[in-house]
Phi, psi and omega in degrees: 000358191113186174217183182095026172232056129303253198311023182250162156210188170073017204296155168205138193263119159214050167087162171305082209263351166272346173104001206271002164094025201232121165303117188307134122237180204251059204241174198267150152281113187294337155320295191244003186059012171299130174243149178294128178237133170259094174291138164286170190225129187286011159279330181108022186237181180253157173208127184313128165261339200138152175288126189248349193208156165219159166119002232244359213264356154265001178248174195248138185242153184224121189284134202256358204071206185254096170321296179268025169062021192272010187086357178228159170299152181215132140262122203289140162191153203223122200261171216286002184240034164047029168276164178227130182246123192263139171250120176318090177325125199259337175110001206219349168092033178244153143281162183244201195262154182264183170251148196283129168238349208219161156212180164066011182271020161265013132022257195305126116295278175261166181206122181249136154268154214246323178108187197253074174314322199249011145125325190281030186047052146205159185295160189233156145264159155220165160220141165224150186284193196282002210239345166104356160284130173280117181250148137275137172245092181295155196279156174225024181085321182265006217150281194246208198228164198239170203315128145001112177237112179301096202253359203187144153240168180078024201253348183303341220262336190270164188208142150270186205288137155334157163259143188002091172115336193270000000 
């Protein structure tokens, strides 16, 4: 895939975020919290597009899938006083600014997006807490997501992975 990602962290997958129907990734600059958009390729490769967000280098960043069914990718980020904001994927290979969707998620050790766990065509979260419980948060077609259903314990023990390069 290339080289020269050492000074990224934070990478995030959430789907077509350029509008070309090909999947996207997301990573932060460890220096400057600047984030990046890497358009995917029908080759399978990546290509640098442009800088797409500054400001991002204190959040938890989460690739959402297409939150709001709007047909493009949205990103999820969760700032250090645990509110979570989804910024909407503009379709052109940008975010838009974001919206308060959440409180209390700093919680949350990770927070993932799952893709449409449960089945009804729309995207899911999951999260686990410091405590080792696992929640699904279903998409709720509009945006945001709806209270937390405890799918899983015994989870503390897993962690994630440093991040890149650290």
């Amino acid at each position: 895939m290339g080289t020269g990602w050492k000074g990224f962290d934070g990478f995030a997958y959430s789907g077509d975020l350029d509008g070309d129907t090909i999947p996207d990734l997301v990573a932060r600059q460890i220096s400057t919290g600047d984030l990046y958009l890497y358009s995917g390729t029908t080759e399978g490769k990546l290509t640098r597009t442009g800088k797409i967000g500054t400001g991002w280098k204190s959040l938890t960043i989460v690739g959402a899938g297409d939150l709001d069914k709007d047909g493009v990718g949205d990103l999820l980020a969760r700032n250090t006083t645990g509110e979570l904001y989804r910024y909407d994927g503009n379709g052109t290979g940008g975010v838009r600014s974001g919206v308060r969707i959440g409180t209390g998620w700093n919680s949350m050790a990770d927070i993932v997006g799952i893709g449409d766990l449960t089945g009804d065509g729309t995207d899911d979260i999951v999260a686990r807490t410091t405590t080792g419980y696992l929640y699904r948060y279903d998409g709720n077609g509009t945006g945001g997501v709806r209270s937390g259903v405890k799918i899983g314990t015994g989870w503390k023990s897993f962690r994630r992975r440093p991040p890149y390069g650290r």
